[in-house]
ZADO-131519 format. One line per 8 residues: number of its first residue (from 1); their letters; for each residue x, y, z of C-alpha. Coordinates in Angstrom, 3 decimals, always signed. Layout:
BEGIN
NUM) A) X,Y,Z ~ ...
This chain:
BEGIN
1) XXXXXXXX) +0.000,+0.000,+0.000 ~ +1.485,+3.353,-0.742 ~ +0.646,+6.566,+0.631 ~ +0.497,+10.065,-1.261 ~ +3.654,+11.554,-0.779 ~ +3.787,+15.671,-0.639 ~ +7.533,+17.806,-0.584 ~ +8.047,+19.932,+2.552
9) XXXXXXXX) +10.802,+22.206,+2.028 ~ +13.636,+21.883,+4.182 ~ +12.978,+24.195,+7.240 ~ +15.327,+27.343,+7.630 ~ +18.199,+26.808,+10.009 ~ +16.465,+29.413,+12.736 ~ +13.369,+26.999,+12.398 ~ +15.651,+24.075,+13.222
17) XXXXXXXX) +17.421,+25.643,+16.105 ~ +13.836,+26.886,+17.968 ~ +12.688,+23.436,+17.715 ~ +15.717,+21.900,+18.884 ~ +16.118,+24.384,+22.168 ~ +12.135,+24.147,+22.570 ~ +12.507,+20.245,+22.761 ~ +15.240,+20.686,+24.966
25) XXXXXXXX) +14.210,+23.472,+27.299 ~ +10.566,+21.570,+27.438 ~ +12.092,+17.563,+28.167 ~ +13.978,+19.147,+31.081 ~ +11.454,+21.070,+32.936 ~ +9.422,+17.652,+32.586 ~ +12.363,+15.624,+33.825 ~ +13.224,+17.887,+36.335
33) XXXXXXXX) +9.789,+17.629,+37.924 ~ +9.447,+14.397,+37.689 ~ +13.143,+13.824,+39.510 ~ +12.235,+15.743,+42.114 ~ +9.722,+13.662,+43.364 ~ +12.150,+10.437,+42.736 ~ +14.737,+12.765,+45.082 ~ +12.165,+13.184,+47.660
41) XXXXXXXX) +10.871,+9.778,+47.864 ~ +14.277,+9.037,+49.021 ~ +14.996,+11.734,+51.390 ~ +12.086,+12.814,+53.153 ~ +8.061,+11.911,+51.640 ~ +8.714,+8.259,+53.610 ~ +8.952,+10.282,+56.759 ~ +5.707,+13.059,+55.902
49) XXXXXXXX) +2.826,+10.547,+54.302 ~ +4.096,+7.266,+55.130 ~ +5.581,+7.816,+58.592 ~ +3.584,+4.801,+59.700 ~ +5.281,+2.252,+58.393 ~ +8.623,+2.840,+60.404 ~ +11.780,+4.092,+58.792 ~ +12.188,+0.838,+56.089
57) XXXXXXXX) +8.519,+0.363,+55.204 ~ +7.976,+4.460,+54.905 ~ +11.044,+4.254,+52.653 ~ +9.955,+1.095,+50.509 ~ +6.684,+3.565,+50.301 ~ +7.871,+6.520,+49.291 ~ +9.427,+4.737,+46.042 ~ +6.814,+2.739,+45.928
65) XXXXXXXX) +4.797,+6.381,+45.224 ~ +7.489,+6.914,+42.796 ~ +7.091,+3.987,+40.805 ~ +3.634,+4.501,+40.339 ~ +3.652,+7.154,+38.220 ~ +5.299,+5.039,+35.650 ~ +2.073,+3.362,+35.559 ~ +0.626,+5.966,+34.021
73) XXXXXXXX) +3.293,+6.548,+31.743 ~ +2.235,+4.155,+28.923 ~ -1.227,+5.151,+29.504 ~ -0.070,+9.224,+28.167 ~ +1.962,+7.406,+25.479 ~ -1.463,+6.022,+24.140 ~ -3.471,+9.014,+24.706 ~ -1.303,+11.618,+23.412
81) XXXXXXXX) +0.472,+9.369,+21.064 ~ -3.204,+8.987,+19.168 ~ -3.855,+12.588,+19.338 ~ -0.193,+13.646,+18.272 ~ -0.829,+11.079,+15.178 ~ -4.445,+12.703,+14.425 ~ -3.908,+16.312,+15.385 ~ +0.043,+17.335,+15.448
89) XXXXXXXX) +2.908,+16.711,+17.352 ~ +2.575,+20.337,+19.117 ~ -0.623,+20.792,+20.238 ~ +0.794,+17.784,+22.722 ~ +4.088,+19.064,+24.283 ~ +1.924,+22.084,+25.311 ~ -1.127,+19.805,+27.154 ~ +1.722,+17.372,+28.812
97) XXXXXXXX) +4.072,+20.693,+30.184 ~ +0.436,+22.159,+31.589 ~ -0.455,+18.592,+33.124 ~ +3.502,+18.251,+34.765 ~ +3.663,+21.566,+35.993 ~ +0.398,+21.970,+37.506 ~ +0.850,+18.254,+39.336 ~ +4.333,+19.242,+40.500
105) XXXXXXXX) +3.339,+22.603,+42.100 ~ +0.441,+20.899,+44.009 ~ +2.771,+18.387,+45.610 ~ +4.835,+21.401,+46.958 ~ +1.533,+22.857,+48.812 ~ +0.478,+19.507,+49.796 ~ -0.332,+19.111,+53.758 ~ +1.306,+16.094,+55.108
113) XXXXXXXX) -0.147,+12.838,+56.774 ~ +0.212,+14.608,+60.304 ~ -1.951,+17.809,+58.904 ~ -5.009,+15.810,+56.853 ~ -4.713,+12.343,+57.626 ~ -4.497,+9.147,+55.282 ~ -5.796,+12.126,+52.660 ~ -1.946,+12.934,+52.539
121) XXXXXXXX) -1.069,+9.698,+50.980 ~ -3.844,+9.400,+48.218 ~ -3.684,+13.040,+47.332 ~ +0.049,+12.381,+46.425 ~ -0.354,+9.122,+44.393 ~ -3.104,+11.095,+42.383 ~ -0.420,+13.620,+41.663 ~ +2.372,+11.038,+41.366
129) XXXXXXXX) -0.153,+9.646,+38.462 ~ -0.505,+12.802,+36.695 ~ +2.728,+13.169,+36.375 ~ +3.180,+9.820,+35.048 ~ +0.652,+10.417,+32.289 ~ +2.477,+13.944,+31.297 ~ +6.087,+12.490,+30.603 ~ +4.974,+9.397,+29.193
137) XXXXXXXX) +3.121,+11.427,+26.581 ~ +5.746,+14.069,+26.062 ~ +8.720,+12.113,+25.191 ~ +7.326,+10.603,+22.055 ~ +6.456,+14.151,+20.837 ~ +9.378,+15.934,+21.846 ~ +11.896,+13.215,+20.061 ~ +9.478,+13.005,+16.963
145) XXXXXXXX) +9.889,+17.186,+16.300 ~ +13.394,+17.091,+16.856 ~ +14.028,+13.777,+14.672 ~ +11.485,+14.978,+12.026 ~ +12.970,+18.434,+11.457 ~ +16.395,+17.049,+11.192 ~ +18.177,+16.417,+8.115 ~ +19.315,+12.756,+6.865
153) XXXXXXXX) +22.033,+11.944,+8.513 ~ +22.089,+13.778,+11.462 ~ +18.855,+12.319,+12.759 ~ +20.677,+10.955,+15.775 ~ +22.936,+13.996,+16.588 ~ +18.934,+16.219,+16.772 ~ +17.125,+13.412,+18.227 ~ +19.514,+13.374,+21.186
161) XXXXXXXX) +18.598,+17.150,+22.289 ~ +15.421,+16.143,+24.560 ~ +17.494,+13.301,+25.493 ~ +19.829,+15.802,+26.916 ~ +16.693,+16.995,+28.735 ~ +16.791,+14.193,+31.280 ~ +20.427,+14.749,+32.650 ~ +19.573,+18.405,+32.470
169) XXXXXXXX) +16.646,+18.009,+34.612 ~ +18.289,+15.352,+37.057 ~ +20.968,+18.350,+37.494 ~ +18.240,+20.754,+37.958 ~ +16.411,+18.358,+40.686 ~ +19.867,+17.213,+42.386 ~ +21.582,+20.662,+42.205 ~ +18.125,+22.239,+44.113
177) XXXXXXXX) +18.129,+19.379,+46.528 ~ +21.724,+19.642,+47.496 ~ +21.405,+23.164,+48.331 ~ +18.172,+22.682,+50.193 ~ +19.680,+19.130,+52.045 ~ +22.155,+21.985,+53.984 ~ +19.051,+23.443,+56.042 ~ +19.088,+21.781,+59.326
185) XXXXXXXX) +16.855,+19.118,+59.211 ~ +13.892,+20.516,+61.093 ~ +13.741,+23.384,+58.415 ~ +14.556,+20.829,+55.796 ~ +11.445,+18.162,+56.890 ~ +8.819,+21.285,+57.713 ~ +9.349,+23.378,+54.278 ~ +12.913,+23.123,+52.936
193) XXXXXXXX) +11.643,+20.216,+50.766 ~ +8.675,+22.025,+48.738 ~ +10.617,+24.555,+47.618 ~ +11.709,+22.152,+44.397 ~ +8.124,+21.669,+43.713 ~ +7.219,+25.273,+44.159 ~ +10.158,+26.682,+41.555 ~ +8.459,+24.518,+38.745
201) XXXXXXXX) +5.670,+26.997,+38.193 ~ +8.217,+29.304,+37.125 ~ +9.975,+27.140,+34.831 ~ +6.768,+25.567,+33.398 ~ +6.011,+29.532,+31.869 ~ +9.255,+29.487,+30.098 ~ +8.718,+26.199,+28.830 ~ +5.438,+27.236,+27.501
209) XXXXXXXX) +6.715,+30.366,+26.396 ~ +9.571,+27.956,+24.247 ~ +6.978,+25.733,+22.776 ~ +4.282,+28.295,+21.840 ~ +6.831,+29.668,+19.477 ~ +7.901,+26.381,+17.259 ~ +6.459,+24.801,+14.036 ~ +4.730,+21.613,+13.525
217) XXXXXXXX) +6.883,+18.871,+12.718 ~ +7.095,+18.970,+8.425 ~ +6.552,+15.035,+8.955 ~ +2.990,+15.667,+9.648 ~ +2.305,+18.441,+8.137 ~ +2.600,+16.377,+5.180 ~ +0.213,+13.737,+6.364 ~ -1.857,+16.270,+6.872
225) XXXXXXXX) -1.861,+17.487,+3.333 ~ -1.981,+13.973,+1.932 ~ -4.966,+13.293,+4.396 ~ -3.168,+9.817,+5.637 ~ -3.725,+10.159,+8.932 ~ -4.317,+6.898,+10.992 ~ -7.715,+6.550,+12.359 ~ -6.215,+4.191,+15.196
233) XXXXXXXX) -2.624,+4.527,+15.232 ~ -1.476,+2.762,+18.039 ~ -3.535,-0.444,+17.331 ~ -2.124,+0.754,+13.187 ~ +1.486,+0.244,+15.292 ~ +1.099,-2.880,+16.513 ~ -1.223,-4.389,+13.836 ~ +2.018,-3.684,+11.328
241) XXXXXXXX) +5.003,-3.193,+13.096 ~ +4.964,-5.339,+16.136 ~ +8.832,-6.158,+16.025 ~ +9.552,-2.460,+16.143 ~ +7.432,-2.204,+19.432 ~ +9.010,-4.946,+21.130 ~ +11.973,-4.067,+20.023 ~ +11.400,-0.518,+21.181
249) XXXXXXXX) +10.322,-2.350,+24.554 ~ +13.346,-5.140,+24.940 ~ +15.840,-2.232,+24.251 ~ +14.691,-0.159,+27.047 ~ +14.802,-2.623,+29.782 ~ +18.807,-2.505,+30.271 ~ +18.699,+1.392,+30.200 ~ +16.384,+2.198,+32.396
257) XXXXXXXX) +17.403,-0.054,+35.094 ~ +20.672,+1.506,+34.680 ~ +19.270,+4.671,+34.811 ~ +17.445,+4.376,+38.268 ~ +19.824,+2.483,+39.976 ~ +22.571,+4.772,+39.451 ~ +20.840,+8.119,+39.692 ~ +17.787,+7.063,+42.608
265) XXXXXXXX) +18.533,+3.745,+44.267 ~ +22.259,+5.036,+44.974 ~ +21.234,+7.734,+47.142 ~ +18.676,+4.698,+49.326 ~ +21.826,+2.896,+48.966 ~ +24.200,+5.060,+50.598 ~ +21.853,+5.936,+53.250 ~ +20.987,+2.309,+54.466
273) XXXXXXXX) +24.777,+0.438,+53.774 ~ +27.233,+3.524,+54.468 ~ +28.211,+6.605,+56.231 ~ +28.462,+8.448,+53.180 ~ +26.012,+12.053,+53.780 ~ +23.501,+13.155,+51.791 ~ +25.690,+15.794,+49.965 ~ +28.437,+13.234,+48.919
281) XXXXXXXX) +25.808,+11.224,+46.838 ~ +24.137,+14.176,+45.401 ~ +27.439,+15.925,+44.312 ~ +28.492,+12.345,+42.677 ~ +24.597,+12.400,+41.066 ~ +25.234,+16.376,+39.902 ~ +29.148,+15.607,+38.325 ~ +27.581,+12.483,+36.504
289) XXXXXXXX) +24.466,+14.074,+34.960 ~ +26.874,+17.528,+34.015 ~ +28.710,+15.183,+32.111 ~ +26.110,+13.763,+30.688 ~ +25.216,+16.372,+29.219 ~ +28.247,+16.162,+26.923 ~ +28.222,+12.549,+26.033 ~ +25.165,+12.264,+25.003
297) XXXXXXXX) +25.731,+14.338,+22.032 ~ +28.822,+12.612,+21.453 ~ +27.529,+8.983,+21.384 ~ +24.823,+10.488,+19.119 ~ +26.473,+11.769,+16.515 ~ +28.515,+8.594,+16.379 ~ +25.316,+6.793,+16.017 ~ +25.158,+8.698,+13.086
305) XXXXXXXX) +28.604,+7.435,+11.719 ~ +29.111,+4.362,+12.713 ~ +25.117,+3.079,+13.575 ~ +22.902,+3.068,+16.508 ~ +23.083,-0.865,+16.997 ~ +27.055,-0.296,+17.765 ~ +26.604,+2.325,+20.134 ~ +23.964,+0.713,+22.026
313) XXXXXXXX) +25.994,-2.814,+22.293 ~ +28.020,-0.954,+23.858 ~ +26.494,+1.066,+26.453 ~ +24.372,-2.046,+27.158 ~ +27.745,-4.432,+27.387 ~ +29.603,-1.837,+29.540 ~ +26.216,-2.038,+32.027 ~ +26.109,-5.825,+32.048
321) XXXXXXXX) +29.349,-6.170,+32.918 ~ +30.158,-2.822,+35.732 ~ +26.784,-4.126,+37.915 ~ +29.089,-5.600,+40.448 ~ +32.027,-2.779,+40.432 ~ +29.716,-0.260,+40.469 ~ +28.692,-0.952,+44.225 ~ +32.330,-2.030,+44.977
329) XXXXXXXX) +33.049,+1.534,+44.229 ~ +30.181,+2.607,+46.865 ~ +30.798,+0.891,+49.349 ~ +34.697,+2.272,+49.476 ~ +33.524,+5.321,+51.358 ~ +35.793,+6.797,+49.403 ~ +34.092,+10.263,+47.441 ~ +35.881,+9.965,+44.655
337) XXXXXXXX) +35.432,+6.176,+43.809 ~ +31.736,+6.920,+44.716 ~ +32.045,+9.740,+42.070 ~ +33.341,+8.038,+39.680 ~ +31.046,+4.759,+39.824 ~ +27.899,+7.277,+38.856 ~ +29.945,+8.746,+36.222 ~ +30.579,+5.450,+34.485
345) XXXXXXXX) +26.797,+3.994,+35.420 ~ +24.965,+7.517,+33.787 ~ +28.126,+9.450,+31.811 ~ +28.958,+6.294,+30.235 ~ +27.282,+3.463,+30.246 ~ +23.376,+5.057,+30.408 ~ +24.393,+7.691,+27.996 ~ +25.735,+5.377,+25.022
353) XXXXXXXX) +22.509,+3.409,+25.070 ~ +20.178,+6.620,+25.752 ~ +22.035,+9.242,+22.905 ~ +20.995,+6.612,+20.170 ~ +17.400,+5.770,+21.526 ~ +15.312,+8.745,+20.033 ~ +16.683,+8.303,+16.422 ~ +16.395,+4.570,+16.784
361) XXXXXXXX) +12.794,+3.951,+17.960 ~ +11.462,+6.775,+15.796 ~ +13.393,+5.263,+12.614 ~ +10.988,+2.200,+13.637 ~ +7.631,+3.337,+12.541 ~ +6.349,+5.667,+9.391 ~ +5.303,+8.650,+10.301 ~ +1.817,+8.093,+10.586
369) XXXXXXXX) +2.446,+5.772,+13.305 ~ +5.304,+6.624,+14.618 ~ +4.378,+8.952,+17.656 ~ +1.953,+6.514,+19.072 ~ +4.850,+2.965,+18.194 ~ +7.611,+5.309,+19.583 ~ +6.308,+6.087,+22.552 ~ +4.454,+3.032,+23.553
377) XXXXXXXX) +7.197,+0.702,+22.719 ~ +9.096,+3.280,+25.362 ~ +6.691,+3.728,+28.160 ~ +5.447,-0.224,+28.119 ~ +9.191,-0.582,+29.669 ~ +8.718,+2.176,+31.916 ~ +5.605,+0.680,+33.667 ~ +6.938,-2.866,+33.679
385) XXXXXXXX) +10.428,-2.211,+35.043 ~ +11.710,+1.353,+35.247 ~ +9.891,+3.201,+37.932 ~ +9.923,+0.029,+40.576 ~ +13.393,-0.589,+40.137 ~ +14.479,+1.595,+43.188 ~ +11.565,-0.595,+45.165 ~ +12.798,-3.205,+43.549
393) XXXXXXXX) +16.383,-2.934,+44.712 ~ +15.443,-1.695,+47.433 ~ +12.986,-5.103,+48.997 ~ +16.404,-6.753,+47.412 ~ +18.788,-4.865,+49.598 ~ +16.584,-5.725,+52.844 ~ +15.670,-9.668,+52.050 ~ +19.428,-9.855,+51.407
401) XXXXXXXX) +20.876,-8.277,+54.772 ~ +22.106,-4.849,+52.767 ~ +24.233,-7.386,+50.359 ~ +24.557,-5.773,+47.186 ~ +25.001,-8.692,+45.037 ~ +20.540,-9.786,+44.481 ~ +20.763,-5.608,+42.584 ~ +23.722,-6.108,+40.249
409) XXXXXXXX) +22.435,-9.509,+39.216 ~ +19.079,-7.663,+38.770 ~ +21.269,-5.099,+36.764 ~ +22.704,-7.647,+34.712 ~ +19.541,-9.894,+33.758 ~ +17.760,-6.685,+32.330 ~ +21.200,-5.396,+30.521 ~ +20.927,-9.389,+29.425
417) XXXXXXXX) +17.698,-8.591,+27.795 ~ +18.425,-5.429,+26.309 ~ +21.621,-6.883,+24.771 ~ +19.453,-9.480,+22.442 ~ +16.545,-7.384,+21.678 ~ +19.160,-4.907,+19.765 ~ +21.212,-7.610,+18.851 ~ +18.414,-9.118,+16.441
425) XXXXXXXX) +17.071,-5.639,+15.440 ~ +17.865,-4.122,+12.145 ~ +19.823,-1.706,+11.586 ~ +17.953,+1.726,+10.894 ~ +20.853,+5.066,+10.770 ~ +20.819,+4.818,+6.686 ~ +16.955,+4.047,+6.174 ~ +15.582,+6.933,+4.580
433) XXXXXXXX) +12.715,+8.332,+6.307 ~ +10.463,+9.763,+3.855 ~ +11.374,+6.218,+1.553 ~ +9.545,+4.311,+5.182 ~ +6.815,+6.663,+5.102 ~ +5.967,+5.715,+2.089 ~ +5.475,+1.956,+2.746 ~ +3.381,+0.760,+5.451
């Protein structure tokens, strides 16, 4: 079956660069909210809503909160990946920054279990949710504008700008916390900790501000034109490209694991196995995430040279086999080993398998697809293993007397998966786009 196909010029450079910084700007004030919360649920919302439950059980809570916003995740990758397939890519970043910015400032005014009771709790899974729903639509439309204004050949060096969003916003959300964490902890437990929550109003407006400004994606302005648009694309998706979904899925596994373990579980870590402080772990957390910010655009662009199936190997290899050292490294005491084993888990290792991942899983699906196959092949991962890892490790850590050997083999059976679902996948960095959109 082919599709009408209609020329878009190539947008001006100007064009390019607004949608690359508003993709950018936009991923990070979503990832910085939703970090914050991951930060807290460490530090201090076990203690205000879940106090009950003693000092393990509040903790095991807390992240327990955290992970379930990653049940909603998939669940905004289906709504506003059908919407950004029917109506534009756009029109979605706005909704999801309103939803995350809105959620985020409630949690900073929210009273506490002590204040309003067992309302506490519930009232801050309901926001936990919404912010859930907001990131797991917004990824799939931030990578598609950035991937779909960029010129062949340098899809994966423009696809990795909202990628650089998430270390961006983890520096954001650790950088804030670090300087808060100084207060003494009485001012620290009564409002020291909502003052994360309260800055993201203001960062939400220049977000918005960002967004308001950039053009659709020429992608779909041309299915537009042509009048293709998929009445159902998600079931479209997996009707005619299952592989790429669980692909898409398989591939995320490894990173995201890698991800949460060495930029959320280390800080439970610390606290329950060490007498490393609070500021230690953050400053390791902040050097990581700065360089992150570099490497990502690195290992993308060599996705562009050499392939994103190389790159990711790699990243995913590196993972599989540093599980063990990287707690080694921890449990030294030592800052700078502690440093350095989050600047190989995130700078490193999470980076080469994230800088190829927005070029790679959009290069998956045709356009008229490919916001709602992208972004639910992404999320699905999310819900299943990403946001429970910390709880994960964390029931691990405490059936296994604070041994750290039950979370680097949990490391290393995900990085396992991840490792053959990108081993058998195609490779994509030459495929033309507009010759896939023409072929469903």
């Amino acid at each position: 079956m082919t599709e009408p196909s209609t020329a878009i010029p190539a947008a001006p450079p100007i064009s390019v660069r607004r949608v690359l910084l508003a993709s950018f700007a936009g991923t990070t004030i979503e990832w910085y909210d939703f970090f914050i919360f991951g930060t807290a649920a460490s530090l201090v919302l076990g203690q205000l809503f879940f106090s009950a439950a003693g000092e393990v059980g509040g903790t095991l809570a807390a992240l327990a909160t955290f992970g379930v916003g990653f049940v909603a995740r998939p669940v905004g990758a289906v709504v506003c990946g059908h919407y950004g397939d029917r109506l534009g890519r756009k029109k979605m970043l706005v909704a999801t920054l309103l939803i995350m910015g809105v959620s985020t400032f409630l949690v900073g005014v929210l009273p506490t279990t002590d204040q309003i009771g067992v309302l506490a709790p519930v009232l801050l899974v309901v926001l936990r949710l919404a912010q859930g729903f907001a990131v797991g639509g917004e990824w799939g439309g931030a990578v598609l504008m950035a991937v779909e204004h960029s010129p062949e050949g340098r899809r994966g060096l423009y696809g990795s700008a909202p990628q650089m969003g998430v270390p961006a916003g983890l520096l954001m959300a650790t950088g804030v916390f670090a300087l808060v964490s100084t207060l003494p902890d009485e001012q620290f437990l009564s409002w020291g900790w909502r003052v994360p929550f309260l800055l993201s109003a203001l960062l939400v407006i220049v977000g918005l501000v960002v967004r308001l400004k950039v053009a659709e994606s020429p992608d779909f302005e041309s299915i537009m034109k042509s009048g293709s648009q998929a009445k159902l694309p998600l079931l479209d998706a997996i009707k005619e490209h299952p592989k790429g979904i669980l692909i898409a899925a398989g591939a995320r596994v490894g990173e995201t694991v890698q991800f949460y373990v060495g930029a959320v579980f280390i800080i439970t870590y610390a606290s329950l196995t060490t007498d490393l402080s609070r500021s230690t772990v953050l400053t390791g957390i902040l050097i990581a995430a700065a360089l992150e910010l570099v490497t990502i655009p690195v290992f993308a662009r060599l996705s562009d040279v050499f392939g994103r199936r190389p790159i990711y190997l790699f990243g995913t290899a590196g993972a599989f086999v540093f599980a063990y050292p990287f707690f080694l490294l921890v449990d030294s005491e030592q800052p700078v080993l502690v440093w350095l084993a989050a600047v190989l888990a995130l700078a490193v290792f999470h980076s080469a398998m994230y800088a190829p991942q927005a070029a790679f899983f959009s290069e998956l699906f045709p356009a008229r697809v490919r916001y709602s196959g992208a972004a639910f092949g992404y999320q699905v991962t999310g819900a299943i293993v990403g946001g429970f890892t910390p709880l994960a490790a964390a029931a691990l850590l405490a059936a296994y007397d604070n041994a750290a050997w039950p979370v680097a083999t949990y490391i290393m059976v995900f990085a396992a998966i991840t490792l053959v679902s990108v081993f058998v996948a195609r490779e994509t960095y030459r495929v033309r786009t507009s010759a896939q959109d023409a072929t469903t």
